[in-house]
N, C-alpha and C positions, 0 to 999 in steps of 0.2 A: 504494500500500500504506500502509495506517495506521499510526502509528507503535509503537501499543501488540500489533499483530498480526506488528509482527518478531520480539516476544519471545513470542510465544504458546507456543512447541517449549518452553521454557525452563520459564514460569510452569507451564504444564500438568504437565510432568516434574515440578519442586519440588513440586507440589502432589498427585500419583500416589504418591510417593516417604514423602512426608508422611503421606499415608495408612497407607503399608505401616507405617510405622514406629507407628502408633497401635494397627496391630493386634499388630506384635510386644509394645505395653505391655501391650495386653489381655488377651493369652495368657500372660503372663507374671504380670499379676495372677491370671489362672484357675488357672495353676500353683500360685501361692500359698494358695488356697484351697482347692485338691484336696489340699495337701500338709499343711495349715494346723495336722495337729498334731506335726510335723516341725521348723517353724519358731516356732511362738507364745512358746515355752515362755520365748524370748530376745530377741524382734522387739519394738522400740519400733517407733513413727512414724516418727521420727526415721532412725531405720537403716534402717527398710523403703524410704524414699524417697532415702536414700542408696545401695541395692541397683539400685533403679531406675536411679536415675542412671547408676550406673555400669553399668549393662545397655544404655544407649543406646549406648556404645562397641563393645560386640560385634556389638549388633544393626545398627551401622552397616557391620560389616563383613560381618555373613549380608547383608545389605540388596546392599550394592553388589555382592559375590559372583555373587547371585540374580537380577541386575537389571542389571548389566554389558552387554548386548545390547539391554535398551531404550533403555537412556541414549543407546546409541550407535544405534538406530532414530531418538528423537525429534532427535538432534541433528547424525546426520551430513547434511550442506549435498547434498541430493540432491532437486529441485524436484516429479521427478515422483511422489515418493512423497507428497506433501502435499493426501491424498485424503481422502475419508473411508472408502471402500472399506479403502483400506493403513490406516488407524487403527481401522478396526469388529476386523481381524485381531488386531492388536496386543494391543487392547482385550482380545479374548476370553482371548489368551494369558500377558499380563500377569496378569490375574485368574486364571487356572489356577497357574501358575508360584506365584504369590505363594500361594496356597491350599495349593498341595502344600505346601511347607516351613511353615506356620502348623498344618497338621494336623500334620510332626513333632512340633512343639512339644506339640500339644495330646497324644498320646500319648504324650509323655515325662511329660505329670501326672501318670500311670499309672505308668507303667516305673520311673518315679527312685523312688517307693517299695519296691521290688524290688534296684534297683541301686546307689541312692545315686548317681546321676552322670547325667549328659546322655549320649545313645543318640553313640555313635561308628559310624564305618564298622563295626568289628569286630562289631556286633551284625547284621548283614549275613550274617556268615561264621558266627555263632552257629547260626543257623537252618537253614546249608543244607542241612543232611542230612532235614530234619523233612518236605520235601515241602510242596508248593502247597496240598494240603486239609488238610494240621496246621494252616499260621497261617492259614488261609482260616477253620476251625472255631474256632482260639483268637481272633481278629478280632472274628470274628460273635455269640462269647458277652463280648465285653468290650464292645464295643458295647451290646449287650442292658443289663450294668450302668451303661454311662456314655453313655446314649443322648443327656445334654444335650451332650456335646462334640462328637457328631457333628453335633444340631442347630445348635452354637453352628461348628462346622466350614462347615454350608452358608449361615448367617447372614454369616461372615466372606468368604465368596464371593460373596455377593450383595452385599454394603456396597461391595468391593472393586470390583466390578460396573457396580453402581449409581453410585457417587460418582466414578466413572473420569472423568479429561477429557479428551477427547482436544484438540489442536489447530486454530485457523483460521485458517489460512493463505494468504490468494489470491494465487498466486505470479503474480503481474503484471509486477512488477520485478523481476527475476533477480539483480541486482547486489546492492542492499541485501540481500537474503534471503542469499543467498550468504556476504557477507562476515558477517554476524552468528551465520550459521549455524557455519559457520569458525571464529571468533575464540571464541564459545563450547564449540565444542567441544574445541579447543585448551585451551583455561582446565578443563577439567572433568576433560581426564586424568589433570593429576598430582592434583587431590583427590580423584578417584576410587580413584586408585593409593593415596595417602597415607587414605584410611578404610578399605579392605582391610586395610592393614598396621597402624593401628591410631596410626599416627605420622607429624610430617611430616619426620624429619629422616634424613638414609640411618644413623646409629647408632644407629636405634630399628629394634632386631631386630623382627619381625612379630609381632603379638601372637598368643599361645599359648592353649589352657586353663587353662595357668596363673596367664596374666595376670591372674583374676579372683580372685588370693588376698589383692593387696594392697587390695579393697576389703571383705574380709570377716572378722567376727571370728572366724568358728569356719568350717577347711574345707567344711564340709556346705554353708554355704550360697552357695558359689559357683557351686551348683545353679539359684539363684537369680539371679544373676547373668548365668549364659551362658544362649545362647538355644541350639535342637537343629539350625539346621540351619550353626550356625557351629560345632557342635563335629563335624557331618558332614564340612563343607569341611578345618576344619583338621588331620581324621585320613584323610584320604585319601591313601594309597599314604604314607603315612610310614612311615620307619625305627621300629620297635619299641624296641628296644634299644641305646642308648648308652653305651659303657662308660665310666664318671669315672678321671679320675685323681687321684683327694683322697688317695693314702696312695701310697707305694715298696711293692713287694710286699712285700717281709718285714714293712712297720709293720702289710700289711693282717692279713695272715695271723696275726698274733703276737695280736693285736687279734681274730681269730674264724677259724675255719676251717669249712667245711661237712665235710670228711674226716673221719667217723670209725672209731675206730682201737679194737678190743678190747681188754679186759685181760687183762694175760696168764694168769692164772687162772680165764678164762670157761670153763665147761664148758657145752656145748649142751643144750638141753631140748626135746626135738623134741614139743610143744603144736600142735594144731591153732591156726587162727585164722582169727575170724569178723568181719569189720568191716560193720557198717549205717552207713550212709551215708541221714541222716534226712532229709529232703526240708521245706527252712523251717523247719527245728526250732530255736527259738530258747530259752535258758534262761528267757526269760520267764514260758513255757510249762508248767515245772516246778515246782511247788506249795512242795517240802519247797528248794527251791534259793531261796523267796521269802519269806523269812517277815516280809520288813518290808514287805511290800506288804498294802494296803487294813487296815491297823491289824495285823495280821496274822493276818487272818480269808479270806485270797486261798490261795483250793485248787487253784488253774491246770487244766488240760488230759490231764494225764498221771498219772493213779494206777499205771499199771503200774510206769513207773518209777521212781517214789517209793518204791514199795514194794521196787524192786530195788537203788535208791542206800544199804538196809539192808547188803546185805552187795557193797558193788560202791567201787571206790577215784573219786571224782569231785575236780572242784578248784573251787573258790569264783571263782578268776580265772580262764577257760580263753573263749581266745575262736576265732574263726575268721582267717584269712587274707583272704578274698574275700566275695563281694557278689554273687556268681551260681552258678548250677550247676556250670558247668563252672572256675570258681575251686576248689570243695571237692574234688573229686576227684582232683587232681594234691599238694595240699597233706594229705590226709590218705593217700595212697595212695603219695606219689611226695618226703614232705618239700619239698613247691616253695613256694614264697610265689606269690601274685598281685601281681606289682610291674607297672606299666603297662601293659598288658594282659595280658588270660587265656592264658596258655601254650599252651589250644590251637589259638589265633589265631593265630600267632606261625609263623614259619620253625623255629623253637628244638622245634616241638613234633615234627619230624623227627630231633631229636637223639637219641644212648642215652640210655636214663632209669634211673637205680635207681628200687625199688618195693621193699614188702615181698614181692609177691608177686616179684619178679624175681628177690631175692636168695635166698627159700626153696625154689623153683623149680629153679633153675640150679646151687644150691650147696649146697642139702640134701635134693635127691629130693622135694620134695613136691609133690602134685596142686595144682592150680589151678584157679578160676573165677569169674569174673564175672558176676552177675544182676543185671542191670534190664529192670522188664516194660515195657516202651516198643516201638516197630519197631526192628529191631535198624537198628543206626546211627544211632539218635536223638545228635540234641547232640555226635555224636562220641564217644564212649563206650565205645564197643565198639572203634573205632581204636586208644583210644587204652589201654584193658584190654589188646589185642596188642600194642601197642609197646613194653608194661612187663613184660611175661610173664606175663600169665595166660590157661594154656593153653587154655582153652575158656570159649565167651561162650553165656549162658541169653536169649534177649529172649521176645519177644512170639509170635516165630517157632516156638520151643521150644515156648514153653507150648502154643501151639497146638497142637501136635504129639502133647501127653499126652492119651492117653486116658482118662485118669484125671482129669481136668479139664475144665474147660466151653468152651477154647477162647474166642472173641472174642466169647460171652457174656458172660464176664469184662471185659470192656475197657472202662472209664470213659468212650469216648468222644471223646474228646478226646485226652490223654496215654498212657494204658498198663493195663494188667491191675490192678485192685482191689490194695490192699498184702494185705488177709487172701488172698486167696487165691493172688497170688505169694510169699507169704513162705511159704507150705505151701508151695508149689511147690521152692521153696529148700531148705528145711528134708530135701524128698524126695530131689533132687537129692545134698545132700551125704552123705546115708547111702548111698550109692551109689559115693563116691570113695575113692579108699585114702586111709590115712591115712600120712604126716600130709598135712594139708591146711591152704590157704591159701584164703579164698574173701572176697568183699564182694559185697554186694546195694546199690543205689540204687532207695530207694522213692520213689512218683512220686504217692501219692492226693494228699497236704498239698500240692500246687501249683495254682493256679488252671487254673480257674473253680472250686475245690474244693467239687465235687457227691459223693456218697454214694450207693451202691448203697439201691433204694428201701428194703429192709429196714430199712437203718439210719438213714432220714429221722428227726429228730425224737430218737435216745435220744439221743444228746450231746450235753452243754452246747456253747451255742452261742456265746457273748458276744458283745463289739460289735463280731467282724471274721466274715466265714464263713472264715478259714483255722482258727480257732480249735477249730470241729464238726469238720474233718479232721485234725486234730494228735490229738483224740479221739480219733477212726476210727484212727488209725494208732498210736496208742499200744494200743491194744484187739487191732489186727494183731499188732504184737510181742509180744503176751501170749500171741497163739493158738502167735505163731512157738516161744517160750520153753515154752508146755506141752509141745508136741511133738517139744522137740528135748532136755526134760531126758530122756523116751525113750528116746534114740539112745545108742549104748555108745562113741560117741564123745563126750558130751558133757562127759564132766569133766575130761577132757582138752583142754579149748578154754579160749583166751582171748578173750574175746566183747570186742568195742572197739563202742561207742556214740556218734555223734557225727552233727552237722548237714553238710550241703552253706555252710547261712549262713542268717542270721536270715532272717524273715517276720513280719510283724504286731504289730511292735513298738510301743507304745503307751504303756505305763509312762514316766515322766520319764527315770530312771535308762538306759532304754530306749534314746533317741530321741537321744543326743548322737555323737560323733563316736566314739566308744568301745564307748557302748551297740548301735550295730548289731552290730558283731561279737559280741557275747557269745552263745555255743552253749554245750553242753555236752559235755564229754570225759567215757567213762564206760568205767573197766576192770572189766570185769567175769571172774573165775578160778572157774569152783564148783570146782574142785581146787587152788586157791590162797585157802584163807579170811583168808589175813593182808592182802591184797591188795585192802582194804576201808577207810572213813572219808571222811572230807570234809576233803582240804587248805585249811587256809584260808590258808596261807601263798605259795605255789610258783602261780608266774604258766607257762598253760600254754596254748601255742595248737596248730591243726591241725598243724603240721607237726612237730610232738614226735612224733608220734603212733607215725611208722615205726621212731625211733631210740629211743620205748619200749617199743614192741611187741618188737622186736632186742634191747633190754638185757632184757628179761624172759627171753625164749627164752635168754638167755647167745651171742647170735650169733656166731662167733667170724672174723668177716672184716672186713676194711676196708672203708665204701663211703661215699657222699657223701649226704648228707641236709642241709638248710638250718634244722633245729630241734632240740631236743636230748632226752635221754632224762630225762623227768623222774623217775625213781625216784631215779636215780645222780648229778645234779645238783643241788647244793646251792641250795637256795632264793637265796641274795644272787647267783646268777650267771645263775640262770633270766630271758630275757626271751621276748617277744611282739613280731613283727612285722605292721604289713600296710600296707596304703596305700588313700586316700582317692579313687577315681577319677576324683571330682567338682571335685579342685582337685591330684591331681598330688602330695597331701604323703603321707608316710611317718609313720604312728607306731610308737614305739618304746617299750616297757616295762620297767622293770625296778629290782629295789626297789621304792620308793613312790612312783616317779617316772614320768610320759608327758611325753615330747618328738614335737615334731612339728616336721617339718625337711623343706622347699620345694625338696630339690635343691642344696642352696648354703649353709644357715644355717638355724637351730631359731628358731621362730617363736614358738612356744607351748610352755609345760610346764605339769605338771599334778601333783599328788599325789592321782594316780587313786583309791586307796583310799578316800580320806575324803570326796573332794571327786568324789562321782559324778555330778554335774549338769555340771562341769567350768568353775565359774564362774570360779575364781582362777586366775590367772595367775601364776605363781610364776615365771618366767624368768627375770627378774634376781635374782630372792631366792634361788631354789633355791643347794645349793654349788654354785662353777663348777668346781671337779674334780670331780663327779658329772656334770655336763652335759656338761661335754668329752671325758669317757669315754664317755659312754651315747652323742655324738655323734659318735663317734673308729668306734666300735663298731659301729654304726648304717651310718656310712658305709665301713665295710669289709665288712660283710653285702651294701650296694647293688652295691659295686665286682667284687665277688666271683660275688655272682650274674649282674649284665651281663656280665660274661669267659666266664663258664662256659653262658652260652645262647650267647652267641657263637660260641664255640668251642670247641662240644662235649665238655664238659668234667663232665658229669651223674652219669657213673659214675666207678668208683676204675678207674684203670689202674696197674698196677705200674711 
């Protein structure tokens, strides 16, 4: 045996391994240029190649994850597999294996502008109600738009392929091959071990998603950083929820409480209530809410509701909680935050839940229901409408069922029933329930592949995204909805609530920061309350106000647990915004002129969001630190608080 064909298992491996790892580079720069205006706005050279870098840490630990069974194929000391038959196998397998998880990647190009974060097991659990021909049809039309990644997908399996090497081994002498086979694979365990965890020393806990905050300036781009199928591995079968101990209860509780408690002079106002639940709707979107955009000659997407923000009460800061579908629904319906994963992923989403609809339901006689034209139990949705009390759910199933309607003539296709002709749908439905009434619609057209009934090809502006032509469509929907429901002799007796599930298509500067995703808009709209009108430009308001101010309107007069506050009744200096970065695991927190963002353990970054909406200054050591250590006293008694109470079923008030 030759000398240089003892180490053949060896060189060959190093050399396979090598490879893998130049395609994680690659897909990681295609990332970046799928995402390219997410990141530019702040990306030197300099940083970018420092992203990189430290992307090689992660990807070493997707790599050996992924590839754990070859290493120990090419190296365990076993003579008669040193064939080329057992290596042609290998070969084919390898290149599969290594393929499959390079395509996460490359659909996370896609995804992370949607989600803001690298795809987890839990988006796994997102889907499973939708059925095999839903993401079989949404697959085949994103393909259709990103046909180079699938090409650049089979590229990356041919190269992996192609450039394979397998080993030459002619085991003649058994002894030498033997011992070197041994002795090397002895040597390979613990580095193997020590690159999974990311460290070589047993006090370097395993590295997290988190890990990739200390190489990045701004949370978002630790998107950048981690690769998809390491944030696969490291969320599988993990624990959700951790509860901290940063505060003795009483400092938490003293510091913020989710319970709230009526005044004792509320008198009840029994007002119908109508919440849309806008599907992408991002304040970008809204023309009269932009005026410093494009000189301020920018007319956005949405004329209906500009024209309705005339007599309807909006906020200048009002943002969202979450970063998916099933994030807005719990937060504008239930007061929940999205704190590391979507609640209805979670064990916690079996918990009791307050809802507006649960509290008006159970504790002041009013009807109930929930519409979305989707299949019923799309996204969970309809689970999770019953779990919070509302009584009766409208889907795809219903409509079909009207004869008064066109049935799956209507159906976009892909997602669900047209929004103009579910929202009639809607509209019919509740002149038909007693009053008072509790009801929310989740419209479905503004979501991708966002296609248009033929009619409507062509009359909306379209701009540089096509979510843009359906945020049109759909604001045109709510116009038809709003003619025919000023009709109904219930209608001025309703308090109409307007708000997003979570941004879409954001592109503006102001847009695209770690801040700017969330920005939606909250919109109260009374026609029997005309004082209940203007633009706050002061009072910081996110989704989860929403229930505890739909309740302080009504005069609610019971105690219940909500995680946001009621902004009419709340003094602007106490009003804050919560939500969290998916992408790197951090919390922002608002409130005053101030953004902290705090990694679990200590605030990182701050910000005087107001002024500085690009989020370029760092103000964390300049800021006051009695501002900072309140906003982060307060911050971390919101997190503590909410961990205890998913925990430990803790969602509703009990006496």
């Amino acid at each position: 045996m030759m000398k240089k064909d003892l180490f053949s298992n060896v060189l060959s491996l190093v050399w396979n391994l090598l490879l893998v790892y130049v395609c994680y580079t690659l897909s990681r720069l295609v990332f970046l240029c799928v995402n390219w205006d997410t990141f530019s706005e702040h990306l030197t050279f300099g940083y970018a190649m420092s992203l990189f870098g430290a992307g090689i840490i992660f990807d070493t630990t997707a790599i050996l994850y992924s590839n754990a069974l070859f290493i120990l194929l090419f190296l365990f000391p076993l003579h008669w597999k040193e064939t080329p038959v057992f290596y042609k196998i290998v070969r084919w397998v390898f290149a599969s294996v290594n393929t499959f998880f390079l395509i996460t990647n490359l659909i996370d190009c896609v995804y992370f502008r949607f989600t803001g974060r690298r795809t987890t097991m839990t988006v796994l659990q997102e889907f499973r109600n939708e059925g095999d021909g839903k993401l079989t049809s949404i697959f085949l039309d994103e393909f259709a738009t990103y046909w180079y990644l699938v090409l650049l997908a089979a590229v990356l399996f041919y190269v992996i392929y192609k450039l394979y090497r397998s080993p030459k081994v002619p085991v003649k002498q058994k002894m030498p091959y033997y011992v070197v086979q041994l002795v090397t694979l002895l040597i390979s365990i613990p580095f193997t071990v020590f690159g999974m965890r990311g460290g070589m020393t047993t006090a370097t806990r395993p590295i997290t998603l988190s890990n990739a905050n200390q190489y990045v300036e701004r949370p978002l781009d630790a998107g950048l950083v981690l690769n998809t199928p390491f944030s696969l591995f490291r969320t599988l079968g993990k624990a959700t929820f951790v509860i901290p101990d940063y505060l003795p209860e009483a400092e938490a509780v003293a510091a913020y409480s989710p319970v709230h408690f009526p005044a004792d002079s509320t008198a009840f106002r029994p007002m119908n209530v109508v919440v849309i639940i806008w599907e992408g709707f991002s304040k970008q979107h809204v023309g009269s809410l932009n005026p410093q955009l494009e000189n301020g000659t920018y007319k956005g997407y949405t004329p209906f509701i500009d024209s309705l923000l005339a007599k309807s009460l909006t906020f200048q800061y009002s943002y969202s909680n979450g970063r998916k579908s099933i994030d807005g629904m719990p937060s504008v319906l239930s007061s929940i935050p999205s704190f590391v994963e979507p609640f209805f992923l979670t064990p916690s989403a079996l918990n009791d839940v307050s809802s507006i609809a649960g509290e008006l339901t159970k504790n002041k006689g009013y009807s109930s229901a929930f519409f979305h034209g989707a299949m019923n139990g799309s996204m969970g949705f309809q689970a999770f409408a019953r779990s919070v009390g509302f009584q009766k759910y409208f889907g795809r199933t219903e409509y079909n069922e009207d004869l008064n309607y066109n049935g799956d003539a209507d159906f976009d296709g892909t997602w669900a029933i047209w929004d103009e002709e579910f929202l009639q749908f809607y509209c019919d439905r509740m002149s038909e329930m007693k009053e008072p009434f509790v009801t929310s619609v989740f419209t479905a057209t503004s979501h991708g592949p966002f296609d248009l009934p033929e009619r409507y090809k062509s009359k909306f502006p379209t701009g540089d995204d096509p979510l843009f032509e359906t945020v049109a469509y759909s604001d045109y929907a709510i116009q038809r909805f709003f003619e025919k429901a000023e009709k109904q002799p219930w209608f001025k007796n309703t308090l109409f609530v307007i708000t997003a599930d979570h941004t879409s298509g954001n592109c503006y500067p102001e847009y695209v920061t770690d801040l700017g995703y969330y920005n939606v808009p909250v919109i109260f709209y009374a026609p029997g309350l005309p004082e209940l009108k203007g633009l706050d430009k002061e009072k910081i308001v996110d989704q989860i106000d929403i229930m505890p101010t739909v309740l302080g309107i009504l005069g609610y007069d019971r105690p219940y647990v909500g995680f946001g506050q009621d902004a009419l009744h709340t003094p602007a200096s106490e009003k804050f915004a919560v939500n969290y970065l998916p992408s790197s695991g951090i919390y922002q927190f608002l409130k005053g002129d101030y953004l902290i963002q705090f990694d679990g353990e200590k605030v990182i970054h701050a910000y005087r969001f107001r002024t500085d909406v690009l989020m370029k200054d760092d103000v964390k050591d300049s800021m006051p630190q009695e501002v900072r250590k309140e906003m982060e006293t307060q911050l971390k008694s919101i997190i503590q608080q909410y961990m205890q109470r998913m925990n430990n079923n803790e969602l509703v008030y009990r006496e």
